[in-house]
Every structure is written in structure tokens, then in C-alpha cells.
C-alpha positions in Angstrom: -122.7 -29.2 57.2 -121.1 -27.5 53.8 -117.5 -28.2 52.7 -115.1 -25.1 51.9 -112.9 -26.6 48.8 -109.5 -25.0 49.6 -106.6 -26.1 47.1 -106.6 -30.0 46.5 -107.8 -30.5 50.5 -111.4 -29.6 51.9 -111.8 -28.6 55.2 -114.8 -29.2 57.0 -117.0 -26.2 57.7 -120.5 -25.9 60.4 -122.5 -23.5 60.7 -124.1 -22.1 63.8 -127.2 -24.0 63.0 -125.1 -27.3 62.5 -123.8 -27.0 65.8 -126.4 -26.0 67.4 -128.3 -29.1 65.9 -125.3 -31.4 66.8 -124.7 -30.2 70.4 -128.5 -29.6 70.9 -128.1 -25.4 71.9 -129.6 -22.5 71.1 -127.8 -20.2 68.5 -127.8 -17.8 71.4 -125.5 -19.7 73.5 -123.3 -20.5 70.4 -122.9 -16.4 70.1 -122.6 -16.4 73.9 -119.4 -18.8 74.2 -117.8 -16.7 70.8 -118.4 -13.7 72.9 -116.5 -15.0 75.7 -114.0 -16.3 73.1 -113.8 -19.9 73.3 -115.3 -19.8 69.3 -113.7 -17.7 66.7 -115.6 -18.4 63.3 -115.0 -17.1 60.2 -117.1 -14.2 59.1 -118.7 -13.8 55.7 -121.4 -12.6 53.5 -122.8 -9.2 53.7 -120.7 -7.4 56.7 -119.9 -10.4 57.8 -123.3 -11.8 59.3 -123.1 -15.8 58.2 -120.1 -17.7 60.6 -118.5 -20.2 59.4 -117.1 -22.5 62.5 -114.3 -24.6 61.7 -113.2 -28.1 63.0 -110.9 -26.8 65.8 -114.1 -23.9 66.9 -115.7 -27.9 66.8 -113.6 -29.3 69.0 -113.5 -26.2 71.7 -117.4 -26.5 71.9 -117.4 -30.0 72.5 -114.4 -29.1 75.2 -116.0 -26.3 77.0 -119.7 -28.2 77.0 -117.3 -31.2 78.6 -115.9 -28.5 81.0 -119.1 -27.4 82.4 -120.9 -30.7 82.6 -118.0 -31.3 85.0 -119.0 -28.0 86.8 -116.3 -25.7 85.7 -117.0 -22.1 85.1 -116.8 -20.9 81.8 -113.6 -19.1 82.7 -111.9 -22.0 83.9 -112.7 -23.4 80.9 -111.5 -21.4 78.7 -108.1 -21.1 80.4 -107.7 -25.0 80.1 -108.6 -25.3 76.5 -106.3 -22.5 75.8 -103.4 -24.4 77.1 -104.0 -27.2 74.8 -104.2 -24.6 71.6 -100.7 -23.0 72.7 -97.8 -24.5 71.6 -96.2 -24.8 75.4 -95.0 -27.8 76.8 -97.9 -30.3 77.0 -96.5 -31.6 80.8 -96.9 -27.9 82.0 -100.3 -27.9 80.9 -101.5 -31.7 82.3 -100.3 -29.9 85.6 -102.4 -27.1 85.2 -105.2 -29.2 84.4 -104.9 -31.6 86.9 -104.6 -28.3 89.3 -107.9 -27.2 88.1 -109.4 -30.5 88.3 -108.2 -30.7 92.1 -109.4 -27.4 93.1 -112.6 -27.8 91.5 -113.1 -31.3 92.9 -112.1 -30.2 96.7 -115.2 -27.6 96.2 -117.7 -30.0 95.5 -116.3 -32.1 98.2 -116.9 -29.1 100.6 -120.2 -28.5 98.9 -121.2 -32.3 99.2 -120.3 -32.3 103.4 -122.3 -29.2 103.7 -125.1 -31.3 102.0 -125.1 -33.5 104.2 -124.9 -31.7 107.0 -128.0 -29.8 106.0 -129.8 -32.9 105.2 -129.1 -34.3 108.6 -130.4 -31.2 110.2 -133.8 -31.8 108.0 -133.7 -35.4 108.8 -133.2 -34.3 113.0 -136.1 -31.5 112.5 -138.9 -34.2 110.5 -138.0 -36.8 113.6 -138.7 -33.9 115.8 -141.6 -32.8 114.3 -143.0 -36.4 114.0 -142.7 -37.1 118.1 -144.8 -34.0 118.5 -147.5 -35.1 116.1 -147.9 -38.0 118.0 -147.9 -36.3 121.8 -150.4 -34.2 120.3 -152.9 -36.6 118.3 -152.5 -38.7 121.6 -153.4 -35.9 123.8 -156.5 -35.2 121.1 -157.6 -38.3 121.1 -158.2 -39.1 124.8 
């Protein structure tokens, strides 16, 4: 981590590998979420090779790593963290969130009963299977 002095106030700079390091990615996957725009570093150096991420490009990493943990897709993420960076009205956004969230958590709700279907059809089939391996070691072994 390097400091930009700016004026009399310093604001904290990172660069790919520091976040990488800190959030334990690959500098691929950094470039991937700036492609999908959730990062916009600072360029520099020779045509503008070396990024420079800033605080906020930080944050948003930290946000959208949050937002996929939780199973979101990268879009959805993005959406929601670019409600908080506009300067709307924070009880429209919570909504929107909270809309997300409920979607999102109705689909793994949907997912998680299909689960569980499938695993009592397994659970019906081993049972089945079982009974037959007996009648037939029985019948083998008379």
C-alpha cells in the first residue's frame, strides 16, 4: 500500500497487487470486476498500464465479494452498489435492496425444496436398492 500526497491531505492508494493480497484474488479477477465496472482505478505510468485503486474502488470490492458470497450475480451486484454511490434517496435504495435480497432468497428457497426432493428420491432408490441386495444374497446363499 503507497500513499498519494495530495495538498495537505493524503489519500490512501492500493494497488492491484495490494488488493489482491488483501482480498486473497488473482489480479485477473481484479481486471475482471473493472471490466464489468464495479472498479474504476486511476491509470498511470507509461499508457496508462499501473492502476491505482482508491478507497471507494476498496470498498466496492469488498461490497461485490460480500454480494456474491451471498450468491448474487455479478450484475445484481453491481446494480446494488450503484445505488449506494448515487446520490438518490437512501430509503428508495434500502427498498431496492431489500427487493433483491427477497428475490434472491425466494430462489434458493426454491432451489433448497428441489434439494430435498432429489435427495428423498436418492434416499427412496438406496432403500430400494438395499431390499434387493438382501432377496438376492438370500436367494444366493441357500
Amino acid at each position: 500500500m503507497h500513499k498519494d500526497h495530495k495538498d495537505a491531505a493524503s489519500a490512501v492508494a492500493y494497488s492491484i497487487g495490494d488488493l489482491a493480497k488483501e482480498f486473497d484474488l488473482t489480479t485477473r479477477a481484479i481486471r475482471f470486476y473493472e471490466d464489468m465496472g464495479l472498479l474504476q482505478p486511476q491509470r498511470e505510468g507509461a499508457s496508462g498500464r499501473t492502476r491505482t485503486y482508491s478507497a471507494r474502488d476498496r470498498a466496492r470490492l469488498k461490497l461485490t465479494l460480500r454480494a456474491k458470497r451471498l450468491g448474487l450475480s455479478l450484475t445484481e451486484a453491481k446494480e446494488i452498489i450503484e445505488l449506494y454511490d448515487s446520490p438518490r434517496d437512501s430509503g428508495a435504495q434500502l427498498q431496492k435492496f431489500l427487493q433483491v435480497l427477497a428475490q434472491h432468497r425466494q430462489q434458493l428457497e426454491e432451489r433448497m425444496q428441489d434439494i430435498q426432493m432429489t435427495l428423498d428420491e436418492v434416499r427412496a432408490q438406496e432403500k430400494e436398492a438395499q431390499q434387493l441386495l438382501r432377496k438376492l444374497q438370500a436367494r444366493e446363499s441357500t
